[in-house]
KEKEPA-956269 format. One line per 5 residues: number of its first residue (from 1); their letters; for each residue x, z, y of C-alpha. Coordinates in nm, 3 decimals, padded with zeros to 5 digits. Example, Ala and Ser with C-alpha at 12.3 -4.5 7.8 and 13.67 -1.06 7.14 Angstrom:
REM residues 2
1	AS	01.230,00.780,-00.450 | 01.367,00.714,-00.106
This chain:
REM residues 580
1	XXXXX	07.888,24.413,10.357 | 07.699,24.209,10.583 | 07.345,24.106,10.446 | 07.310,23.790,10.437 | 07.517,23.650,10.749
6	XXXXX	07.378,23.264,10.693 | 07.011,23.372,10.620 | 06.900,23.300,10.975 | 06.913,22.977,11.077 | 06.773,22.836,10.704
11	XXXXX	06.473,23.077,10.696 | 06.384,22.991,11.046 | 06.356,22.663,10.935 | 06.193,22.770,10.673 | 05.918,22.896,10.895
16	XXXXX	05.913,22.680,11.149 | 05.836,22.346,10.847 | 05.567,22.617,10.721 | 05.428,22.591,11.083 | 05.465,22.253,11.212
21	XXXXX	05.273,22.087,10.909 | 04.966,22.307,10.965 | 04.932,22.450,10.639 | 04.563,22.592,10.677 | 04.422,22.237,10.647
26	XXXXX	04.585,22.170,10.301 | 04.419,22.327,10.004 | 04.575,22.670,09.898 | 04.681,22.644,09.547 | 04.631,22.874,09.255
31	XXXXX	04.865,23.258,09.287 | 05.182,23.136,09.027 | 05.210,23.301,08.735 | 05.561,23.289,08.680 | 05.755,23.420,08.375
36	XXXXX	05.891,23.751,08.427 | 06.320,23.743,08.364 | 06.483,23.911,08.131 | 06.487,24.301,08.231 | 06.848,24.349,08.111
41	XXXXX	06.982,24.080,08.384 | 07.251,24.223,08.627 | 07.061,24.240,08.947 | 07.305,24.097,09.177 | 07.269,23.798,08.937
46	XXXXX	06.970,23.779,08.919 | 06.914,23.795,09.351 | 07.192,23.501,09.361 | 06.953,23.363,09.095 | 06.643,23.399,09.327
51	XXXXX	06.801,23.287,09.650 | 06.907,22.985,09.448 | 06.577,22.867,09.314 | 06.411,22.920,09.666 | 06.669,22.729,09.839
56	XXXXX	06.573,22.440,09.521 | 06.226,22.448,09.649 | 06.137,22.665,09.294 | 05.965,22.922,09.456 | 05.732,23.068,09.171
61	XXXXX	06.036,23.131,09.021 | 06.196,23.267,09.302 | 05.888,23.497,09.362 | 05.950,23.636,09.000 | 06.331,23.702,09.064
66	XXXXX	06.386,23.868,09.399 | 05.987,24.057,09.438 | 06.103,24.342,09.197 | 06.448,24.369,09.349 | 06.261,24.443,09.710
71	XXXXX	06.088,24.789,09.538 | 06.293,25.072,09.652 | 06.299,25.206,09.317 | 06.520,24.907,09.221 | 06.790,25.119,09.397
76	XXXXX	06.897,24.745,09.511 | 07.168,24.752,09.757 | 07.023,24.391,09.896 | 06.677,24.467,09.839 | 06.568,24.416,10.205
81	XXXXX	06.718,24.038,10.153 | 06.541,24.023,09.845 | 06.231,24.136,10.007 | 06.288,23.859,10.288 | 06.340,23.618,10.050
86	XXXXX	06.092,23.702,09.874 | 05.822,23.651,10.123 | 05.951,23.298,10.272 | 05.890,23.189,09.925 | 05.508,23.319,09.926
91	XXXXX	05.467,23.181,10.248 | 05.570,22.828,10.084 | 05.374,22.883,09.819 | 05.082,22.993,10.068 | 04.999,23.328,09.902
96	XXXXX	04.942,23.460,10.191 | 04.852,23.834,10.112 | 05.136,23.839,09.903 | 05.365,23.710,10.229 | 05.191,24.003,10.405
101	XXXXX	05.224,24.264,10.123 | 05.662,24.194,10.099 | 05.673,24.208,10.459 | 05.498,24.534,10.493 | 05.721,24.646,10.281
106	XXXXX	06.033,24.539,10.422 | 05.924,24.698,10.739 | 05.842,25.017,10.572 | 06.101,25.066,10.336 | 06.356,24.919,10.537
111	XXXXX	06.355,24.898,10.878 | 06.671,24.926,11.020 | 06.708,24.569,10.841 | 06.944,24.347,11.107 | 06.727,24.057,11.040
116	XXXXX	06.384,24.234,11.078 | 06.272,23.956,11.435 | 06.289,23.708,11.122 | 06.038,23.925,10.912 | 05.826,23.953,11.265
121	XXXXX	05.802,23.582,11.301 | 05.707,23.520,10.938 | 05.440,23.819,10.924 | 05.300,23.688,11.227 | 05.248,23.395,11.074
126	XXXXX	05.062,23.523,10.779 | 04.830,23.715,10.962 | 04.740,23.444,11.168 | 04.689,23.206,10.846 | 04.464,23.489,10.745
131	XXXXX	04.254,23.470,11.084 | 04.360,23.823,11.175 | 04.459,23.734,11.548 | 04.449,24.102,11.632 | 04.738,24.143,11.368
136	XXXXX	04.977,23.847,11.451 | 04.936,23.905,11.825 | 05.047,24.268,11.773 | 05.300,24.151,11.582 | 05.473,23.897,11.737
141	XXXXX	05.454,24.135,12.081 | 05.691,24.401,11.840 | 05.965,24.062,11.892 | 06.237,24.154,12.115 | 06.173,23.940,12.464
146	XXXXX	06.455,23.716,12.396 | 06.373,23.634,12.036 | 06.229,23.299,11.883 | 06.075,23.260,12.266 | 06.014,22.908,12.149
151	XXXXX	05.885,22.964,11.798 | 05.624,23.224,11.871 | 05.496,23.048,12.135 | 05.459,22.708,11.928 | 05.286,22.976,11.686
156	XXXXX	05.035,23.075,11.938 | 04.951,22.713,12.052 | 04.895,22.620,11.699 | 04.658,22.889,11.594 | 04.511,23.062,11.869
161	XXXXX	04.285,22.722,11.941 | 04.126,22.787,11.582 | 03.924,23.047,11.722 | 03.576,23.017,11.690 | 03.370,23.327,11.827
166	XXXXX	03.346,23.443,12.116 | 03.364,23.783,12.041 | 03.717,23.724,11.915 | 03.837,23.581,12.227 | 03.701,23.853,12.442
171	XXXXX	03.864,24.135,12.194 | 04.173,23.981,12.232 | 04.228,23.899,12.577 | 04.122,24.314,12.672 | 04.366,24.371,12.412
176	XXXXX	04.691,24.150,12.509 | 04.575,24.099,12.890 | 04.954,23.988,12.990 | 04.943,23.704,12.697 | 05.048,23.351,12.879
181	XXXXX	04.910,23.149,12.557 | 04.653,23.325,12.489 | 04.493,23.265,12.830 | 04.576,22.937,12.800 | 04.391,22.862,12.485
186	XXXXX	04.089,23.083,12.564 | 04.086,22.808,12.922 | 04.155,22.539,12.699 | 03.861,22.661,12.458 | 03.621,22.678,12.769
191	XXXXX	03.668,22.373,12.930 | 03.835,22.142,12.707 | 03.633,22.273,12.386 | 03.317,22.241,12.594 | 03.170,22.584,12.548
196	XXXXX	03.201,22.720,12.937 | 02.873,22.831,13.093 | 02.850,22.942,13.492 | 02.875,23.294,13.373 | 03.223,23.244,13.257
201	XXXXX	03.340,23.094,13.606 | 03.468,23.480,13.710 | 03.697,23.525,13.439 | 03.820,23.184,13.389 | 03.920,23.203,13.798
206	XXXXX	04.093,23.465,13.717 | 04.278,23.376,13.413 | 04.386,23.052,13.622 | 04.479,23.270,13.950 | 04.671,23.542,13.720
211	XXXXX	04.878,23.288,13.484 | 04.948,23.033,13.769 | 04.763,22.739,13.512 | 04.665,22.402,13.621 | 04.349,22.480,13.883
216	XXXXX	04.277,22.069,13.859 | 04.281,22.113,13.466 | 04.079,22.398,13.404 | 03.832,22.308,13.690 | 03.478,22.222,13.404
221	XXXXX	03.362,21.906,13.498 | 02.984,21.933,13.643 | 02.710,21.891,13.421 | 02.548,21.635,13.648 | 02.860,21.391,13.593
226	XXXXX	02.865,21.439,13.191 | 02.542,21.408,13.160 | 02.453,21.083,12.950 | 02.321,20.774,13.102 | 02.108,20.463,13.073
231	XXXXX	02.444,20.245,13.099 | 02.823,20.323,13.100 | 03.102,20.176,13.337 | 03.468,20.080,13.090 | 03.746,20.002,13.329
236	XXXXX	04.050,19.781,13.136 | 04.354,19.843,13.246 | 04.615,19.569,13.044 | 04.904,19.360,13.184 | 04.725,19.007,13.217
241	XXXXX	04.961,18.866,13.466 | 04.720,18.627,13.615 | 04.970,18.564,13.884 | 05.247,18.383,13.692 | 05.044,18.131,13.500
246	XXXXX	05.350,17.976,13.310 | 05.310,17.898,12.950 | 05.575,18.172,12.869 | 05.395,18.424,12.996 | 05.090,18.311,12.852
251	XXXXX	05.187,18.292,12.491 | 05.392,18.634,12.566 | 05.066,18.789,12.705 | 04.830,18.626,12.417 | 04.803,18.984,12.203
256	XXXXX	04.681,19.142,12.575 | 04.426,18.799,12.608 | 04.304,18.843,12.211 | 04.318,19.244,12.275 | 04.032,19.148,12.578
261	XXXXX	03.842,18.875,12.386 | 03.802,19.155,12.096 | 03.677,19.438,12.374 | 03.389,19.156,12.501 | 03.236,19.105,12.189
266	XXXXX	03.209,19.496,12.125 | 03.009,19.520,12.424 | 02.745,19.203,12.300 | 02.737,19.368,12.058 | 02.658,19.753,12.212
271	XXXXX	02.405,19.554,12.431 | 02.214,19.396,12.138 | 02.205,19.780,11.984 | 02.056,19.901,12.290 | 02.367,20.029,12.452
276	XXXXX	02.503,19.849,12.787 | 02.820,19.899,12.865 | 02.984,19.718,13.233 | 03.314,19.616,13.145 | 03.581,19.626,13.448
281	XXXXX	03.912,19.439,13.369 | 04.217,19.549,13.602 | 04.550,19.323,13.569 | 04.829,19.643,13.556 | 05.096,19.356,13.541
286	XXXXX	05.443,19.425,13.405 | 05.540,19.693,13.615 | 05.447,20.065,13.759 | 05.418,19.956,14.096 | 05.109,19.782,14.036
291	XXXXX	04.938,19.996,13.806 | 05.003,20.276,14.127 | 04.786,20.012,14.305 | 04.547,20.001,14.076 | 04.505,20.381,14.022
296	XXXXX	04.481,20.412,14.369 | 04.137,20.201,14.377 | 03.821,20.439,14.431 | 03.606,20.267,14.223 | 03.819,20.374,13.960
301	XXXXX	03.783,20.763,13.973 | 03.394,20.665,13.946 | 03.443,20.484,13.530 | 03.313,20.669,13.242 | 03.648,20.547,13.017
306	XXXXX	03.909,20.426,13.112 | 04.111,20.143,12.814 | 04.508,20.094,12.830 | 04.744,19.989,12.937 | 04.962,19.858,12.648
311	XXXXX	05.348,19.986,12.800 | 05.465,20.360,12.800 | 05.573,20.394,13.121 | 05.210,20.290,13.245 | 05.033,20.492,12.941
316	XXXXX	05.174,20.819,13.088 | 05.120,20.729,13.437 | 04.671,20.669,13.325 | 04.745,20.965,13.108 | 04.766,21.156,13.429
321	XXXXX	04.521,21.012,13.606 | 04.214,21.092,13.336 | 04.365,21.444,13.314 | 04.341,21.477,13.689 | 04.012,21.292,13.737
326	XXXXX	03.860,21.440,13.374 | 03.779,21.059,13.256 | 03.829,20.986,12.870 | 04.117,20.736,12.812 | 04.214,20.590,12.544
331	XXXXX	04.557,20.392,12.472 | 04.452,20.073,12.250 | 04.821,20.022,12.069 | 05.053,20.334,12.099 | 05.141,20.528,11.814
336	XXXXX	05.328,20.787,12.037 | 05.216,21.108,11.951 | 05.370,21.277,12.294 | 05.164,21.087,12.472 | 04.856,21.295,12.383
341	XXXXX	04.999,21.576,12.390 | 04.859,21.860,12.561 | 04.610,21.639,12.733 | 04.216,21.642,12.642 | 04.140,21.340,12.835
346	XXXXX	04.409,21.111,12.600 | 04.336,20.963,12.300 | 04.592,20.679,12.089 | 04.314,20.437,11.896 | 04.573,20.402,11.618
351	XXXXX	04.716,20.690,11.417 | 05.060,20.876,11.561 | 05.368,20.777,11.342 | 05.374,21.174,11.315 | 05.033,21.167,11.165
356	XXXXX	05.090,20.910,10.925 | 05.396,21.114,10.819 | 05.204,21.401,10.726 | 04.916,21.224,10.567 | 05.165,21.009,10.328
361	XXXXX	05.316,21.359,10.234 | 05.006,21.475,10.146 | 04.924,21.190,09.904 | 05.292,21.162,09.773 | 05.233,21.521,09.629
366	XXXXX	04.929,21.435,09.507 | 05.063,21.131,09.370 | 05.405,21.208,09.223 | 05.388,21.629,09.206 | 05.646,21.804,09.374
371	XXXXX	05.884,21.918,09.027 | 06.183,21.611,09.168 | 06.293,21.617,09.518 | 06.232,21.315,09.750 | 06.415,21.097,09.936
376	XXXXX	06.332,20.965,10.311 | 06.543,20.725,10.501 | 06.406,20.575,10.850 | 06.536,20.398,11.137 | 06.674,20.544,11.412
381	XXXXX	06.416,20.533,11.701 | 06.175,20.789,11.823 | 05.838,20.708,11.687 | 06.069,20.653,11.346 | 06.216,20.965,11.351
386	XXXXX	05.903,21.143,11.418 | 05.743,20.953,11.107 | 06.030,21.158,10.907 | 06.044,21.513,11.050 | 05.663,21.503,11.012
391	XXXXX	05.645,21.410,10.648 | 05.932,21.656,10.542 | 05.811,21.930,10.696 | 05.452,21.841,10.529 | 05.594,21.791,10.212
396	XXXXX	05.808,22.078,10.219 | 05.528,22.296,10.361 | 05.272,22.200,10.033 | 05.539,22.315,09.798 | 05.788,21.997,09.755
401	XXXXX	06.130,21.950,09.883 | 06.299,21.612,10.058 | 06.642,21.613,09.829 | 06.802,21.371,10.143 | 06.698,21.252,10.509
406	XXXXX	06.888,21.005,10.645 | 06.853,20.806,10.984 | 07.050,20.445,11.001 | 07.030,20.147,11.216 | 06.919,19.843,11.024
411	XXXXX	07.057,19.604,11.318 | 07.462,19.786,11.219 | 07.562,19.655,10.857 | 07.769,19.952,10.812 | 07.470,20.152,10.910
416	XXXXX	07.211,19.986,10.670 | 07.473,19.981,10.388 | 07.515,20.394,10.421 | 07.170,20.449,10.453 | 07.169,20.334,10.046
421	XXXXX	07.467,20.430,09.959 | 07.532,20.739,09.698 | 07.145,20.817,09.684 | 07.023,20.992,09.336 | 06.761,20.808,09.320
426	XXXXX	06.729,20.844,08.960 | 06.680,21.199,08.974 | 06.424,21.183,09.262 | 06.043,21.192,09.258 | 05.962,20.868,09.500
431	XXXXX	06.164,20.678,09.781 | 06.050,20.698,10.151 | 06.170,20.416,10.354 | 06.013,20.372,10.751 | 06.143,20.102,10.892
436	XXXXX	05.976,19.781,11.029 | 06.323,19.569,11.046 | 06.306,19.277,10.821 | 06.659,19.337,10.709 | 06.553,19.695,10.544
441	XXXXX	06.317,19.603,10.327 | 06.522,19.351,10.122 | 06.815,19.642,10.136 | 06.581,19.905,10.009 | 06.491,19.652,09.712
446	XXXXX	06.819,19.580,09.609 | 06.917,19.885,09.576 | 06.577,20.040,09.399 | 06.552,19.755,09.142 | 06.906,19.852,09.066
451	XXXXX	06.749,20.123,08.824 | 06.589,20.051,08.498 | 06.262,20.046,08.554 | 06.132,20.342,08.328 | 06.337,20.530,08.576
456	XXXXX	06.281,20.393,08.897 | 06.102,20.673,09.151 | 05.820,20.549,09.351 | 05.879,20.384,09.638 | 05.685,20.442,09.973
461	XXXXX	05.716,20.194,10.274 | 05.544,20.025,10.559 | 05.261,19.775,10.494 | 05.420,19.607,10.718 | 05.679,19.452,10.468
466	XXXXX	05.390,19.227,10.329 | 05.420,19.004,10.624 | 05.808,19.014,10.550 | 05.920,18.646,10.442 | 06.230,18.797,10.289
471	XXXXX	06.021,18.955,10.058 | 05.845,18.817,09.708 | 05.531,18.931,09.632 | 05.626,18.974,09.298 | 05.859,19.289,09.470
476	XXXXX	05.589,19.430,09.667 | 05.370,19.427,09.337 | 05.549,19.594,09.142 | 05.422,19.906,08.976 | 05.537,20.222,09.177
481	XXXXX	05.575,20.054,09.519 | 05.289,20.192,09.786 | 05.232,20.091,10.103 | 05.059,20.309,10.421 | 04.858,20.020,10.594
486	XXXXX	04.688,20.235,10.894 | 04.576,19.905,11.036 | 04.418,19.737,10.647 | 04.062,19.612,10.643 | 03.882,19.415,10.374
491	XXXXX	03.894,19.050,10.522 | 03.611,19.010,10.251 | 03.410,19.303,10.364 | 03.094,19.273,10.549 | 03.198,19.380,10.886
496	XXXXX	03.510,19.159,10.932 | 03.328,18.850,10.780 | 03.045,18.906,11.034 | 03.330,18.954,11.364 | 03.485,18.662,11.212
501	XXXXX	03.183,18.453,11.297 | 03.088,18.552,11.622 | 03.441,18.556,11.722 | 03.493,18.160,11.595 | 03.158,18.087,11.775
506	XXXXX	03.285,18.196,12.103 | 03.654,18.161,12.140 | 03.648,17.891,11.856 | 03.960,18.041,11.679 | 03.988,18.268,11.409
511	XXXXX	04.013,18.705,11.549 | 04.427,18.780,11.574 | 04.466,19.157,11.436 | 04.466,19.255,11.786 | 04.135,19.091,11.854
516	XXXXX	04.024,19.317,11.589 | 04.101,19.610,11.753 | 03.989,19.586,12.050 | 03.661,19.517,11.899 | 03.717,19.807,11.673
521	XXXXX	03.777,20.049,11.964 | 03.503,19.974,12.182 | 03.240,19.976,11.950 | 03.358,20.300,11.817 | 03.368,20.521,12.164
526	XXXXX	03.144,20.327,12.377 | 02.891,20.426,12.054 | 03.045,20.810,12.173 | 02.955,20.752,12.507 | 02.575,20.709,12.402
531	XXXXX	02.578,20.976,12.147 | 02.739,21.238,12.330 | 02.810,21.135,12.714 | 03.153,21.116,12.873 | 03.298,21.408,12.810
536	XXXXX	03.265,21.384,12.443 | 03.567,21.541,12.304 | 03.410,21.817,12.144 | 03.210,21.631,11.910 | 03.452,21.386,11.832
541	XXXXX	03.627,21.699,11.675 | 03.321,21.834,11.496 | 03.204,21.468,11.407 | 03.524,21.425,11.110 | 03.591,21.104,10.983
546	XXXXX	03.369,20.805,11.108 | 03.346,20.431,10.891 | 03.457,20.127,11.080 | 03.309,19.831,11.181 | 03.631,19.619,11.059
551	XXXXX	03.887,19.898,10.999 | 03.898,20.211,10.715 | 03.770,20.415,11.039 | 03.809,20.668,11.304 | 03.859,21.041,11.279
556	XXXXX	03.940,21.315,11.574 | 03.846,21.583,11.293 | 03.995,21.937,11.390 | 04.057,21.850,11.809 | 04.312,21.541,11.702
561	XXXXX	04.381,21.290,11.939 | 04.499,21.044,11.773 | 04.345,20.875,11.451 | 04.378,21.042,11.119 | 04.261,20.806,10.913
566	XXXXX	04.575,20.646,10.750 | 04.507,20.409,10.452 | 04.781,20.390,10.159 | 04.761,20.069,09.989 | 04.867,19.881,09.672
571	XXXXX	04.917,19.571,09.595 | 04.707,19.466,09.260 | 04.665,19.145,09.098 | 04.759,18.988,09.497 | 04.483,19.190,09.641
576	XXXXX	04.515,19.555,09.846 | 04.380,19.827,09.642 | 04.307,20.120,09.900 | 04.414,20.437,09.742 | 04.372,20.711,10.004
């Protein structure tokens, strides 16, 4: 009999949710003590037993089933399943030893086991969650060549970079001198992590020369241009369109005008710290072409950050150009996680949609447990779906399971109307709906309310929906309902009041949200520039979270790139209660 045919594809998932949420950065929880089952079970029952409570996200009780099945003296004849098995549900659990221990096993005991690359992958894993890079470098280099290519090499970009001594880095590299990734992260770690002295030229010519890597990239920036200055030079790069002065295009462009008004104030307000900052406004218009012209300007390789633009296309194009020219720049509006990806110089002000996934997983465990399955419906876009994929696999990763993930179109009736349609919501832990549409919020309501209200499930949504006009407060208010609000502040807290005034003194209107931000963001890394100097990426990362001026705050903890600072509100008594 075949073992197992459809284990594959689940249990790489399996892994791969383990992976993508980053599980070293969530609290490990306490080794489950799990009943033990009744000895005179039939084993076959009780291993369809197992495999049924791990695919239920039960995994203490899996752990309890299949672990003695996996001992040889079992005399099992799917003990190497069981074993497998066995060990994905430690991993979830994150008993890591344990993970390792089955594993060991498996490969011991039985290794002529069809789906032993599996094992590798997972086992790789766990010795890298255990900081044992020696271990899960061996490991996965036991994969055959045209196995989980993508997987392990996601792997190695996610932990390698968590490397901290030296000595580690050196072992390694004399040990796996043909590793792609690994050369790239020990580059990265010189010259992006800020730790590369002149002695370390040699070998990091080498590493670029051998693995063909990016010479412009990994060429350190010289000390005499990082080094920190009496006053800094902020180029703006945001589609003004001075030349079509029609009143459409002025009331189109007034968040990019407000976005500007926000940025001058920061820097009266830098100057009257002690801190001058020369602020150079570039109009990037509506299209590529003239952002090209713009980046093609001299002066402009000569800025110490670089602010914008506010369109995709163009926020790619600057991406580039601080990569190439090694200038901080950061994207004022984007919550596009890709954009920052894999680039040192490119930072989003605002938090990813991914991020604020993962962070609203971790407080929805926290906040409702993880004994129900959840549900998560979101509109189908990119930044959307990426909201989703990144909470499930967070939630899933801490121990929970998402019951139902659904992706609908909230401008399609039949769409919208599926998305709520057959949902158990009365057997599930909380409600996740991401969608800033004005037609899903009264959809997700009418169907939620639908439930008595003793056994409603929490519901999770955008903070967003309190601007909604289709909306009652007395909905929003309800008890259960939470909102993520990464863009709240406390419009009767110190620092707005005090923006609020100067801002009414000069422009003589009351600060637009996206006045406030651009106040927020300027303040907060021109105040970087001082501290640290340009290249300040390094400390950003060691620096963790960071209060705000007007906002909950900023925080590049860990290397991020984007903000992780993601406030989940309620709404009390008519007033935001900030609970995370």
């Amino acid at each position: 009999m075949t073992p197992f045919p459809s284990l594959r594809l689940p249990l790489r998932w399996l892994v791969a949710g383990v992976l993508l949420a980053q599980p070293a950065l969530a609290q490990t929880p306490a080794k489950p003590r799990p009943a033990a089952p009744p000895a005179a079970a039939d084993p076959a029952a009780r291993y369809r037993s197992g495999k049924a409570q791990l695919d239920q996200g039960n995994y203490a009780a899996a752990v309890a089933l299949l672990e003695p099945l996996a001992q040889p003296g079992a005399r099992f004849a799917r003990a190497a399943d069981a074993a497998y098995l066995g060990a994905v549900a430690y991993a979830r659990l994150k008993q890591w030893p344990e993970t390792e221990q089955l594993l060991n096993l498996l490969r011991t005991e039985y290794p002529a086991y069809p789906n032993l690359p599996d094992a590798l992958l997972l086992q790789g894993q766990a010795s890298f969650e255990q900081e044992d890079y020696d271990t899960a470098l061996k490991t996965l280099a036991q994969l055959p060549a045209d196995k989980f290519v993508p997987e392990r090499e996601a792997m190695k970009a996610t932990y390698l970079p968590r490397i901290k001594e030296r000595s580690t880095w050196q072992r390694n590299l004399r040990r796996y001198p043909d590793d792609a990734a690994l050369a790239r992260a020990y580059a990265d770690n010189l010259v992006v992590g800020g730790t590369f002295t002149e002695a370390d030229r040699p070998q990091l010519d080498a590493l670029v020369a051998r693995f063909n890597l990016d010479r412009t990239r990994y060429t350190p920036r010289p000390r005499a241009v990082v080094a920190k200055k009496a006053s800094y030079n902020v180029a703006v790069l945001l589609p003004f369109e001075l030349s079509d002065p029609s009143w459409q295009t002025v009331r189109k462009n007034q968040f990019v005008t407000d976005l500007y008004a926000g940025l001058r104030l920061a820097q009266d307000s830098l100057q009257r710290a002690g801190h001058p900052v020369q602020l150079f406004a570039y109009d990037t218009g509506a299209d590529t072409l003239t952002l090209k012209q713009v980046l093609a300007l001299p002066e402009l390789a000569g800025m110490d950050l670089l602010i914008g633009p506010v369109y995709k296309s163009g926020a790619k194009l600057l991406g580039r150009y601080a990569r190439e020219h090694q200038i901080v720049c950061v994207n004022p509006l984007s919550q596009d996680a890709d954009l920052v990806l894999n680039n040192p110089w490119h930072y989003l002000f605002a938090p990813s949609t991914a991020t604020q996934g993962r962070v609203a997983a971790q407080f929805a465990l926290n906040a409702f447990g993880a004994g129900r399955p959840g549900v998560v419906l979101h509109e189908d876009s990119k930044d959307d779906a990426a909201f989703a994929n990144s909470y499930k696999a967070a939630y899933e990763a801490d121990g929970g399971k998402i019951g139902t993930l659904r992706r609908f179109n909230p401008d399609v009736d039949e769409s919208l109307t599926a998305a709520f349609t057959g949902l158990d919501l009365a057997g599930a832990s909380h409600l996740v709906v991401f969608s800033d549409n004005r037609r899903v919020g009264p959809a997700a309501f009418k169907q939620w309310q639908q439930l008595p209200a003793a056994t409603r499930p929490a519901l999770l949504c955008p903070g967003s929906w309190l601007d909604n006009a289709r909306l009652d407060v007395s909905q929003l208010a309800a008890p259960g309902v939470y909102m993520l609000q990464p863009k709240y502040y406390d419009e009767q807290g110190p620092g707005f009041r005090r923006f609020r005034q100067l801002y009414l003194q000069r422009q003589h209107l009351p600060p637009s949200l996206f006045a406030s931000q651009g106040f927020e963001l300027l303040l907060y890394f021109g105040t970087a520039l001082f501290q640290y100097g340009p290249a300040f990426q390094t400390n950003l990362a060691n620096a963790g979270a960071t209060p705000g001026a007007i906002f909950e705050g900023q925080n590049y903890a860990g290397g991020a790139h984007d903000n992780q600072t993601v406030p989940i509100v309620k709404l009390s008594n008519l007033e935001l209660q900030v609970l995370r």
